[in-house]
N, C-alpha and C positions, 0 to 999 in steps of 0.2 A: 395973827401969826399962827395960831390953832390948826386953824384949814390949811395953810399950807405947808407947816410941820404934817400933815398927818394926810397929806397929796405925797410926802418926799418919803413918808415910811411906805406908801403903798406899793410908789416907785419901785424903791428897793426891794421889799419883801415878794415883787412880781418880779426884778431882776433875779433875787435868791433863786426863787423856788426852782428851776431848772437845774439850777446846782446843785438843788438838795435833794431833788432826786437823778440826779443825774445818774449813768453806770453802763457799763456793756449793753444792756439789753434794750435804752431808746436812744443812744447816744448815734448820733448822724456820723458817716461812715468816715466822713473828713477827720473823725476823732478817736477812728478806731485805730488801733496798731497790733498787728496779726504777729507769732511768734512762735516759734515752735521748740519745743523744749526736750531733749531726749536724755534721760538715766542710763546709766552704765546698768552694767550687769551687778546684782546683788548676792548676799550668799549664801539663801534659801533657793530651792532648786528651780522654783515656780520664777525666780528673778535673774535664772542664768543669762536669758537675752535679750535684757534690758525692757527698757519700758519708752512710750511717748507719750508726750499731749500737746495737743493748740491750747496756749495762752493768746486770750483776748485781750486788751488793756486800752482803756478807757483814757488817753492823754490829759482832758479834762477833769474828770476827778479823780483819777489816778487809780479805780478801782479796775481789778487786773481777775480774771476769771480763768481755771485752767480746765480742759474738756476735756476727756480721756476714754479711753473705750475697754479699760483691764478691770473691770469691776467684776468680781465672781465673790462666792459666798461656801464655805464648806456645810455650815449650815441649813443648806438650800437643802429639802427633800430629797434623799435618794441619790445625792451629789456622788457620791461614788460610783455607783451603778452608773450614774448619766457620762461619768469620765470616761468608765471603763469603756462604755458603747458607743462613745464620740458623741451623745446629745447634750454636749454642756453649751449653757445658757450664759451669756457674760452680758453685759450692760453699761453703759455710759453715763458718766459724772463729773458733774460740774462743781468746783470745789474755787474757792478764793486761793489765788497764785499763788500768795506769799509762805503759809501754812503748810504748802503744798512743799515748794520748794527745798524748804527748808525742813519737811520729815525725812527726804530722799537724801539729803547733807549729812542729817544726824544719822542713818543709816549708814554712812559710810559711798554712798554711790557718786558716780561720779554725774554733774549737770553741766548742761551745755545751751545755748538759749541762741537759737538763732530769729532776728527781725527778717521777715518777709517783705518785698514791693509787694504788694495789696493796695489797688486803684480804692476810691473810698467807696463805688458800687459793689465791686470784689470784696471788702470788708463785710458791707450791710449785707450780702448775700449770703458770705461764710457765716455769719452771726446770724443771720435769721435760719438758716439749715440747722446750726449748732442747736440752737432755743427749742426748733420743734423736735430735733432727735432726742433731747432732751426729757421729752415728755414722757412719763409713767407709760405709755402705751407706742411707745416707739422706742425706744432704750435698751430692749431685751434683742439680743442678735443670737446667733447658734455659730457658737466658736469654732474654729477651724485653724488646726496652727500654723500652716501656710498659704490660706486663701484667706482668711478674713479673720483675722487676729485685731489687737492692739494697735498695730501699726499701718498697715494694708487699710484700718476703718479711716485714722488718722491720714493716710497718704490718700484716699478716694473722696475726702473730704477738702481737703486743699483743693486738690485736681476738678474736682466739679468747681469751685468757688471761681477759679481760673480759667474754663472753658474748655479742659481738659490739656492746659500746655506742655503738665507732668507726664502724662502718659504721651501725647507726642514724641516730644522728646529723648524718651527711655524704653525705645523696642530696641534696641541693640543689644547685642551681647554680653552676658555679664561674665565673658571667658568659661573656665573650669569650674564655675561655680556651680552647685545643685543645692537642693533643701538639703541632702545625706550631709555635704562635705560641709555647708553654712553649719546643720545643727551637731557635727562633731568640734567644730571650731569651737562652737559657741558653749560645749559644755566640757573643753578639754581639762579643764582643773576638778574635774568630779567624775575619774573615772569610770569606776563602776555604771555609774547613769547613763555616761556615752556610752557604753560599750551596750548596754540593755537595749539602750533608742536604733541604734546604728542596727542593730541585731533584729530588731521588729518593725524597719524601714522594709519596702518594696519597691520594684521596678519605679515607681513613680516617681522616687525620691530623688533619682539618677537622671532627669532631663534636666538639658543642659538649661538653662536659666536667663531672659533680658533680664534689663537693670531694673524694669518694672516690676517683674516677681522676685527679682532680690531684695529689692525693698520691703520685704515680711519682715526684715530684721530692724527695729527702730534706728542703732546705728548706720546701716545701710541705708535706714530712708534719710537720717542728715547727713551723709556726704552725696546723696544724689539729687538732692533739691538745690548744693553746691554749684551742680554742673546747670543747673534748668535756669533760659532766659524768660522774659514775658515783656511785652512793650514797656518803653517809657516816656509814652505819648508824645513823641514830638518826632516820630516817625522811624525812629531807633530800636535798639533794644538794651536791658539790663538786665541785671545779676537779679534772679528772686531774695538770693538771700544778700541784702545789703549790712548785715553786721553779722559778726559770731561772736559770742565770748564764752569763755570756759568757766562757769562761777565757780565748779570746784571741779579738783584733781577727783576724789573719790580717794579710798584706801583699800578697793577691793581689785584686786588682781586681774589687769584689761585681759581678754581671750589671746590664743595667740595668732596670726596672718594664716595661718595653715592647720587644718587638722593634724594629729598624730600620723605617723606611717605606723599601719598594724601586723602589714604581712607579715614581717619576720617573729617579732616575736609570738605573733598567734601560731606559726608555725613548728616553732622550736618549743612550745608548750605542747603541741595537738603531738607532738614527735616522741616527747617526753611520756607525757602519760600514757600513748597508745605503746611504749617501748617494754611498759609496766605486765601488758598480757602475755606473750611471749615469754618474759624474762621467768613469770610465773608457771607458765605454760611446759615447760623445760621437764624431760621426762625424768630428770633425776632432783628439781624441785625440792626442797623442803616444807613444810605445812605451811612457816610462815608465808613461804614467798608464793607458795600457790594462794592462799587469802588474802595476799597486799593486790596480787593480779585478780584476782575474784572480786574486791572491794573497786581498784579502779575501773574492773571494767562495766561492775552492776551501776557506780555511780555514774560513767559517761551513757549508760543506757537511760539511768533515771534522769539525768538532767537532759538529756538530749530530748526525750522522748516528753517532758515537760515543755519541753522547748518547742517543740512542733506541735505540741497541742494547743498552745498557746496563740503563737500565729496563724494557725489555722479557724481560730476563734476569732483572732482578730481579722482575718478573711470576709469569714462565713456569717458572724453576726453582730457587727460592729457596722459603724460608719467614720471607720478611720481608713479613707481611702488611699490613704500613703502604706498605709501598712498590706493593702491586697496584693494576691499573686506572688506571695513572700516567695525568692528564688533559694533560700535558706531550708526550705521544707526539703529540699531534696539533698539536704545535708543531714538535717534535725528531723525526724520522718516522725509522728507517734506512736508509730508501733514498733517501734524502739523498747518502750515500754514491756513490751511481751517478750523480751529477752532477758531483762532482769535474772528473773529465779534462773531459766536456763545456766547465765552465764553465772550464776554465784555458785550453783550444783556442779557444772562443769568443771570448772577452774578448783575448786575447792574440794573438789570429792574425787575429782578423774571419774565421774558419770559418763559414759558417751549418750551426748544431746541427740533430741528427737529430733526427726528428720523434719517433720516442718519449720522447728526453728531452724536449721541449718540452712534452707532453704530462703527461708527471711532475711536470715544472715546475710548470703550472699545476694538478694536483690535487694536489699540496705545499702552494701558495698558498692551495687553495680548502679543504683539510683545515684550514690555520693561520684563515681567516676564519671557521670554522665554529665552531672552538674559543673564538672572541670573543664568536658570536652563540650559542653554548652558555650563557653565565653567566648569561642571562635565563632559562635555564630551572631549574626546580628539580631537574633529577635530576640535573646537572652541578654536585657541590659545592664543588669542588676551589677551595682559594684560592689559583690561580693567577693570575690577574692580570696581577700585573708580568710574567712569564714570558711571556705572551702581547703584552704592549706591548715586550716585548725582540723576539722573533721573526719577528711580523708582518711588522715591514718588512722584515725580511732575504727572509722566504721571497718576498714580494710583488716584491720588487727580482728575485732571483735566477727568477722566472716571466719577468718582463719584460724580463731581460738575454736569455734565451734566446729569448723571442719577438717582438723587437727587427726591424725592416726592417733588411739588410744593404744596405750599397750594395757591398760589395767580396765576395767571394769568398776 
């Protein structure tokens, strides 16, 4: 009985061993189940546009792997500097689903978990690209936040596994949609921030958009793998994504369907304060009220003229190439700046200003009118707009504060 008691343990323990190592990474492709998983928006700034990853999961031993491409590190060397200049470095990780899921939960975000049709060679080929990208020397990518982000890595990783059926399918139109109007939507509950980004966008940001470069946005990229068929062998076609569920609501505030509208109030602001020089300006004036026009007009000098230094940097030696050819500069000029003192002695003293600054003045002015009669033309794409009915008057006020008849000296 010996021998064959210990024939029946070998049996078994040679049945086991496959199971006990079973997992994502040899399991044969009949056993794999592809998944895609996309996070709400969060409400730290770096998690206004959500997140994704491909969840792998093992039917067999139930172990479930999640891939993701938003790995960065503040800690990285010189990580500021590399932000500042567009060289940030991001990376890909492989993390166990469950762990995962459930940190995004207790965050407050909202998950949503959609099953892929994934043939089982389409599986072992997503899983085998996943393994190798995987590796310490393939993992490191150079970020880019509308060509090759989080989501774009996660959306050209399905699409290869596929044959490309994703991008087939999604050259159409994605309507009014741009990177400007997506990343105003997407940060409209944090003012200030959208108004910064919107402000240091470029002509680039304003082409109009297929459903394929809309898909930068992780939610974007689950409702448009919604719309994508792929065969289902038997000479037909089906839905890629054969199940959704929503595991949680989230508690953080979804974006809303449409940007802000800016023009009016940016204008009824840029109206107000430029109303400030003038009112200052006034030849019977009091001290105060020539210094309240003195202070707003040195401040819209200093921030403006900050302002175009700025994007001009980001132009000239950066590689954020959304940010170039900023049509803002001809709002926001840096030699803005060289008005300052001018306009604080003038307004505040009744100096009459040097003729060169006056002469700044008015081609400050005449750059901000030009920029207005720019939008009729086609090669001026930029949608800027409100930005320009912010400015106008300031710069227009601040020509005419300087070129103002003095009566006093």
């Amino acid at each position: 009985m010996k021998p064959l008691r210990h024939l029946l343990m070998l049996v078994l323990l040679l049945a086991l061993a496959p199971l006990a190592h079973a997992g994502i990474s040899n399991a044969p492709g009949r056993d794999l189940r592809v998944e895609l998983v996309t996070y709400g928006p969060g409400r730290v700034y770096w998690e206004r546009f959500g997140h994704v990853a491909i969840i792998l999961r093992d039917t067999r031993s139930g172990e479930a792997v999640s891939f993701n491409y938003g790995v960065f590190d503040f800690d990285t060397h010189d990580f500021f500097l590399k932000f500042i200049r567009g060289h940030m470095l991001y990376s890909m990780d492989a993390e166990y689903a469950g762990p995962e899921v459930t940190s995004y939960i207790d965050a407050g975000r909202a998950v949503r978990i959609e099953k892929l049709a994934f043939t089982p060679a389409q599986a072992s080929a997503l899983r085998d690209f996943l393994l190798w990208n995987d590796q310490p020397q393939n993992r490191r990518y150079r970020y880019d936040y509308f060509y090759d982000n989080c989501a774009t890595r996660v959306r050209d990783a399905l699409n290869r596994a596929l044959g490309g059926a994703i991008q087939a399918q999604t050259q159409q139109s994605a309507g009014a949609r741009t990177f400007r109007s997506q990343s105003e939507r997407m940060l409209a509950h944090d003012l200030p921030l959208m108004l910064l980004v919107d402000l240091g966008l470029g002509p680039r940001a304003d082409r109009p958009l297929t459903q394929w470069q809309d898909s930068f946005l992780p939610v974007t990229l689950s409702d448009l793998v919604r719309h994508v068929r792929v065969p289902d062998g038997r000479g037909g076609t089906q839905p890629l994504v054969t199940s959704s569920r929503l595991i949680y609501a989230g508690d953080v505030a979804p974006p809303p369907p449409a940007p802000p509208a800016l023009r009016w109030p940016l204008l009824a602001i840029g109206l107000a304060w430029a109303a400030l020089l003038p009112w200052g300006a006034r030849e019977h004036a009091g001290a105060l009220a020539r210094w309240l026009g003195a202070a707003a007009a040195g401040l819209y000098a200093l921030l403006g003229g900050l302002t175009g230094l700025i994007m001009l940097a980001l132009w000239t030696l950066t590689s954020h190439r959304a940010a170039w050819a900023n049509e803002n500069l001809l709002q926001f000029d840096p030699m803005l700046l060289l008005l300052i003192w001018p306009l604080l002695r003038g307004l505040g003293t009744r100096r009459v200003a040097r003729h060169w600054t006056r002469v700044l003045a008015l081609a400050l002015a005449a750059l901000s009118v030009f920029g207005l009669l720019a939008k009729f033309s086609p090669w001026f794409v930029q949608a800027n707009l409100h930005w320009i009915l912010f400015a106008l008057p300031l710069n227009l006020a601040l020509a005419w504060t300087l070129w103002r008849p003095r009566v006093t000296r």
